[in-house]
N, C-alpha and C positions, 0 to 999 in steps of 0.2 A: 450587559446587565449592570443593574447599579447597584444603591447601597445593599447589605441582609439586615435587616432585626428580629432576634430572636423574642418572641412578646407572648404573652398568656393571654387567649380567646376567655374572658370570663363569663361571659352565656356560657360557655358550653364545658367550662374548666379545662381547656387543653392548651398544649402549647404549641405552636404554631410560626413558621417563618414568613417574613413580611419585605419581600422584595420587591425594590423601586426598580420597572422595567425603563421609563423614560421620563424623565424631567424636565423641568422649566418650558421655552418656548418650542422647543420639535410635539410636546403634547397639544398644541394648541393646530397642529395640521392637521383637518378634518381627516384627512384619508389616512392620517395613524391611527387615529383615532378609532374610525370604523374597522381599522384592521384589525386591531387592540379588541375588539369588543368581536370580530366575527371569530379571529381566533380563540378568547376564551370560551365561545362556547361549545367550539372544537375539544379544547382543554379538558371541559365540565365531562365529556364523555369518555376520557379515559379511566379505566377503572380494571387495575392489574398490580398482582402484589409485586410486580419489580420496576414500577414506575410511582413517583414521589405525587400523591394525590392533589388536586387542585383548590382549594374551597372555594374563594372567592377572589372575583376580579373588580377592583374599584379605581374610582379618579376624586382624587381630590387637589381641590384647584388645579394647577397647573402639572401635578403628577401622577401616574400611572402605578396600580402598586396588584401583586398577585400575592395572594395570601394563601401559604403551603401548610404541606400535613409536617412537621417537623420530625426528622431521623436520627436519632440517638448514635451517634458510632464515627466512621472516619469514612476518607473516601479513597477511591483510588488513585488517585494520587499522591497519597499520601503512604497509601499501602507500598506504590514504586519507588519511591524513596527510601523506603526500607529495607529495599531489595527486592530481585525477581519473584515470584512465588514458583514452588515447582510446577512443572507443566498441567499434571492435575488440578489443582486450584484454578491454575491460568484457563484452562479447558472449561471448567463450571464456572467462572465470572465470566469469561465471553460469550457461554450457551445461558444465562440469564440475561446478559445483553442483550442477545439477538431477541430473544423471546418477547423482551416487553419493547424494543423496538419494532419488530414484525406486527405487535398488538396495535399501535401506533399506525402505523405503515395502514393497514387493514381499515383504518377509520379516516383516513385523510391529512394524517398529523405526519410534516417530519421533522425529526429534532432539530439540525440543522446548524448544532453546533455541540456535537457531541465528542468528548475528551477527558480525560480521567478526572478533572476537578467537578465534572456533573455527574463521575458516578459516585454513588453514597454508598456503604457498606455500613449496614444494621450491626449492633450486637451481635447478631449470630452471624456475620459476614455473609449477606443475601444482598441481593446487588439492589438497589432503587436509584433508578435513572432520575435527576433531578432538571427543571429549567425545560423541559421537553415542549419544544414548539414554540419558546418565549423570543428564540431571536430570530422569527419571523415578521414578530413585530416592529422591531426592531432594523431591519438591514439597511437601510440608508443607513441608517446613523454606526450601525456598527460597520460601516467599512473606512469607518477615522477611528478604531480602536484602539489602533497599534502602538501608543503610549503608553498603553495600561499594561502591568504584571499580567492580567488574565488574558488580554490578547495576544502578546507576545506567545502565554502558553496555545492559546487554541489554533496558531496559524501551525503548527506542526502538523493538523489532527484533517486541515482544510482539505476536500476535495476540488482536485482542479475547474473545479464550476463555479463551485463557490469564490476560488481565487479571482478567476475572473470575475467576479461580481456579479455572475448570473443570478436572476430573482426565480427564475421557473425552474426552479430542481424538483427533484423526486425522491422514493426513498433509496435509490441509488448512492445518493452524496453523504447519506449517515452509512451506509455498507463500507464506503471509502475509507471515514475515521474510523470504523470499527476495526477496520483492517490495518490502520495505522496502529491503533489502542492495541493489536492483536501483534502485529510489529514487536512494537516496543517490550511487550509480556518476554515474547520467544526468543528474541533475537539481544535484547539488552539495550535497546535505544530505537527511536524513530525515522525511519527512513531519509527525512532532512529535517536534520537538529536546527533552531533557530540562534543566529545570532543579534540579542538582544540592540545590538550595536546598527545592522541592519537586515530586520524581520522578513524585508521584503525580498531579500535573497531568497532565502525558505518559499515563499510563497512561488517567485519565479521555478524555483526549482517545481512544488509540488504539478507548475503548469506543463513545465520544458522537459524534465530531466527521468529518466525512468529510474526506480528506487534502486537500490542497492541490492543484490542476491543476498538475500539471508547468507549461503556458504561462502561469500568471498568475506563476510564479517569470523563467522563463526564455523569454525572446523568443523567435518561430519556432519552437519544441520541436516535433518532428514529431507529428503527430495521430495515427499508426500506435501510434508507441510510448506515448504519451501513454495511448491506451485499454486497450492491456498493462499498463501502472501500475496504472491505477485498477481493472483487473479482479481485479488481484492483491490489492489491498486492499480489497476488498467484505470487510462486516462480518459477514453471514450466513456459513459456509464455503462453503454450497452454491452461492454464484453464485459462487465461485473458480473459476481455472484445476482440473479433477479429476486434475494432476498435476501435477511442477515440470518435467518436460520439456516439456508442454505448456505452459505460462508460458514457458521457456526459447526454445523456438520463436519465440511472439508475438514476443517479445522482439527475436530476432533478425530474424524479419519486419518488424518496426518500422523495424529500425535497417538495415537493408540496403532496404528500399524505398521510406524516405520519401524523395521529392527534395531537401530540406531539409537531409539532417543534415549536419553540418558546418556550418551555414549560422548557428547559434543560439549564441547567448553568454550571459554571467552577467548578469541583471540590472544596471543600474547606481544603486544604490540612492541614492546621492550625489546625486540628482536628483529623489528624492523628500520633496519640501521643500513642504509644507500651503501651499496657493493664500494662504490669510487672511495669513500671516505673511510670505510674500512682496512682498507687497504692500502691507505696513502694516509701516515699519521700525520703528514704539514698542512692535510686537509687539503690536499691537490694543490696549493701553490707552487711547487716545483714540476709540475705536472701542465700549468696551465703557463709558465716560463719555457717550458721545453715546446710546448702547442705551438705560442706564439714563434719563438726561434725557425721553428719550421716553416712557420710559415710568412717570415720576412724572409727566411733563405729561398723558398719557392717562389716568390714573388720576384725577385730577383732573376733568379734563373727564365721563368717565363720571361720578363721583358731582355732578355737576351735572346730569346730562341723566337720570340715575335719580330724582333728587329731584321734578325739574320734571312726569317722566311721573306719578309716585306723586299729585302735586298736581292733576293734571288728572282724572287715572281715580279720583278719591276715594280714595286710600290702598288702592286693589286689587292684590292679590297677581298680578303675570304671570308666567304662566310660557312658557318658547319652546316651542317642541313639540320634540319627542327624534327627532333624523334616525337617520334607520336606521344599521344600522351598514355603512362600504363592503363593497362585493364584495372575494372576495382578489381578486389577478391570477391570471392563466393559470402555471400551474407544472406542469413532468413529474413525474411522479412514479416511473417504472418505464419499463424498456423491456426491453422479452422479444424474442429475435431464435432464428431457427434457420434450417437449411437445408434444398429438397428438390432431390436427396434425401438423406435423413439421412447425415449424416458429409462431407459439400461435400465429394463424392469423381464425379467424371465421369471417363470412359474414351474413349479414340480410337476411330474416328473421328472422332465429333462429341458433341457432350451440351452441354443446359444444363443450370446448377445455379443455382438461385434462391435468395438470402435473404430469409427474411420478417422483418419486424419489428412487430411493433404498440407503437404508444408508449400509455401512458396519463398522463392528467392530472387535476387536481381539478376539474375540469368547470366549470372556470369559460371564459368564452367567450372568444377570441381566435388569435390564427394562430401557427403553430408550424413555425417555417424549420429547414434538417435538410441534411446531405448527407451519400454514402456514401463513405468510404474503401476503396475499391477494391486486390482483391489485387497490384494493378502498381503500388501505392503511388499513383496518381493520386487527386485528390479528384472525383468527380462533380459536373455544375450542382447548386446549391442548389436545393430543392425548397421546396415550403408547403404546410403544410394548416390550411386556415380550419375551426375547432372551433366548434359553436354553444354555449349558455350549458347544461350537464347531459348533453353528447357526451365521455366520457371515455376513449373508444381511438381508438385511427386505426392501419391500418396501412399498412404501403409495403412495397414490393417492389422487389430490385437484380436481374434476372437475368441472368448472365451464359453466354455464349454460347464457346465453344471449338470448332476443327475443326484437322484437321491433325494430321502427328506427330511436334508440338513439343511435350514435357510445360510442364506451369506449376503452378507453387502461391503462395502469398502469402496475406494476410490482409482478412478483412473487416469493417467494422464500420460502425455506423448515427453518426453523431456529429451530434444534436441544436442546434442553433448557439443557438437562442434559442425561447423567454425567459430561459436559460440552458442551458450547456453543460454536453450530458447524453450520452452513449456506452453503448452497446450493450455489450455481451459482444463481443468478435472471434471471427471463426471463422475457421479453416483449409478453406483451397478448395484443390483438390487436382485437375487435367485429368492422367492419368498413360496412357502408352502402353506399350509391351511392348517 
């Protein structure tokens, strides 16, 4: 986006923002132009109190300019600068998020570059989505942004489609930043921090790298929310959340049923201090004298014990034999989970609703420990299942059992403990009475 000016509409006495979407000669390309104009009228039809109103979309001479309903207050960003919010707060700005993003979504709009400097926070700290659908217009030119303070901020927020420069996304690729935005709230920072120096590091990562476990940041981080994170950031779209209310939920699932929350704190990094160095105050110099010693003595010694063999076996060439190469270890690879019956929806009197999961791995042999995170935020005993060496699925099954007409809902999900920590999709279980 380009310049803002804040200006008074005097028809109509209000005051109103006036942002330059594209400038000089890129506005004189026909096909921005009709983009510019088929998008605004996209634009003209959103109409929800948590997304920043459109009025008008004009061109004069050679620029592009959208003229907003103007929000009195701060934004989010500026709110994360001030610190976390507690997770309440954090829960109702993410579930007004999703809301006027879903409103969007629903009409053919996706924001597409959404990140805490476009959310607005009113007066009464009610969220209004600002810029929505504007860098649509846009995307050639914004993929040389990366000079600017604001792009630097929004390649943190990027879904890996977007990174690639994909032009055909959908509203999967805002469920992505929202899940970064949702990131950053819970966890105290963004999955991959940019460095200003080189932004496109950040960006390779959001393509390459899978994010960081909320609990290898943060001690005790609830496992509920934890798998809401990581669902949110699956790199394919199609294992996302299929909306941001749906994310929005987990979300809130997470954080009202883990027994935990409140319980987790910041890392204390000041105590991550390398074993070797602690314990060697020359800072291993005499450590790394003694290394080498060794090993000019060994080297020595071998070429006396190669000469001596060479002398005995007549100057015959040996050679060792070539050991195979090891096995990997046992590692997941995928885990596919659903519910029957479809949509972990059961009705009163009674109903079971089952999760299934089948894990897969690279079939290499060994045991695979796992337990279920239950919709009442309880973690289940840990389970195992012993894999033999080219057995590459296994499945399990949670069924859970409801009677009575006491409704319940909550979330569930498979969370693999080892050979590493590996989590299912969550699903929404839902016992509903009349």
């Amino acid at each position: 986006m380009g310049t803002v000016h804040l200006a008074r509409q005097v028809a109509l006495d209000r005051e109103v923002v006036i942002e330059q979407v594209v400038g000089g000669a890129s506005s004189q390309d026909p096909e921005t132009v009709l983009r510019f104009e088929r998008q605004a009228r996209l634009l003209a039809t959103l109409d929800h109190p948590g997304i920043v109103r459109v009025h008008e979309v004009v061109r004069m001479g050679s620029d592009l300019f959208v003229v907003m309903e103007h929000v009195p207050g701060t934004d989010l960003r500026a709110l994360l600068a001030a610190g976390t919010p507690p997770p309440e707060e954090s829960a109702r700005i993410l579930r007004e998020i999703a809301a006027a993003l879903d409103h969007a979504h629903e009409r053919g709009v996706v924001h597409g570059d959404l990140r805490p400097a476009n959310v607005l926070l009113d007066g009464a700290g009610a969220v209004r989505v600002s810029d929505f659908g504007l860098v649509a217009l846009v995307e050639r030119q914004a993929r040389s942004r990366a000079g600017s303070a604001g792009a630097v901020d929004g390649v943190a927020y990027l879904a890996p489609e977007l990174a690639r420069g994909d032009l055909a996304i959908d509203r999967r690729a805002d469920v992505y930043s929202l899940g970064v935005i949702a990131y950053e709230m819970l966890v105290g920072r963004v999955p991959f921090p940019v460095d200003p120096v080189d932004p496109y590091a950040a960006v390779r990562a959001q393509m390459e790298e899978p994010p960081p476990r909320p609990s290898d940041l943060v001690p005790g981080f609830p496992p509920l929310l934890e798998a809401a994170l990581l669902w949110a950031l699956e790199k394919p779209p199609e294992r996302r959340p299929a909306t941001a209310g749906e994310l929005a939920a987990s979300l809130r699932d997470g954080l009202t049923l883990s027994p935990t929350l409140g319980a987790y704190g910041r890392p204390d990094r000041s105590r991550a201090v390398p074993t070797s160095a602690a314990a060697d105050p020359t800072g291993g110099r005499d450590a790394g004298r003694a290394r080498r010693r060794r090993r000019v003595f060994a080297a020595a010694v071998g070429a006396v014990l190669v000469s001596a063999v060479a002398a005995v076996a007549g100057a015959r060439v040996l050679q060792a034999p070539v050991a195979p190469a090891p096995e990997p270890p046992l590692a997941v690879t995928a885990i596919t989970a659903a519910t029957d019956p479809a949509g972990g929806v059961g009705h009163c009197p009674a109903a079971t609703i089952t999760v299934h999961a089948t894990v897969t791995t690279n079939g290499a042999p060994g045991t695979v420990t796992y337990e279920w995170l239950r919709p009442d935020g309880r973690s289940a005993a840990a389970g195992r299942l012993t894999l033999r060496r080219g057995e590459r699925t296994a499945t399990v099954d949670l069924p859970l059992a409801y009677s009575g007409a006491a409704p319940a809902q909550g979330v569930a999900a498979l969370h693999v403990l080892s050979p590493a920590s590996v989590y299912s999709q969550p699903f929404r279980i839902s016992y509903a009475c009349p």
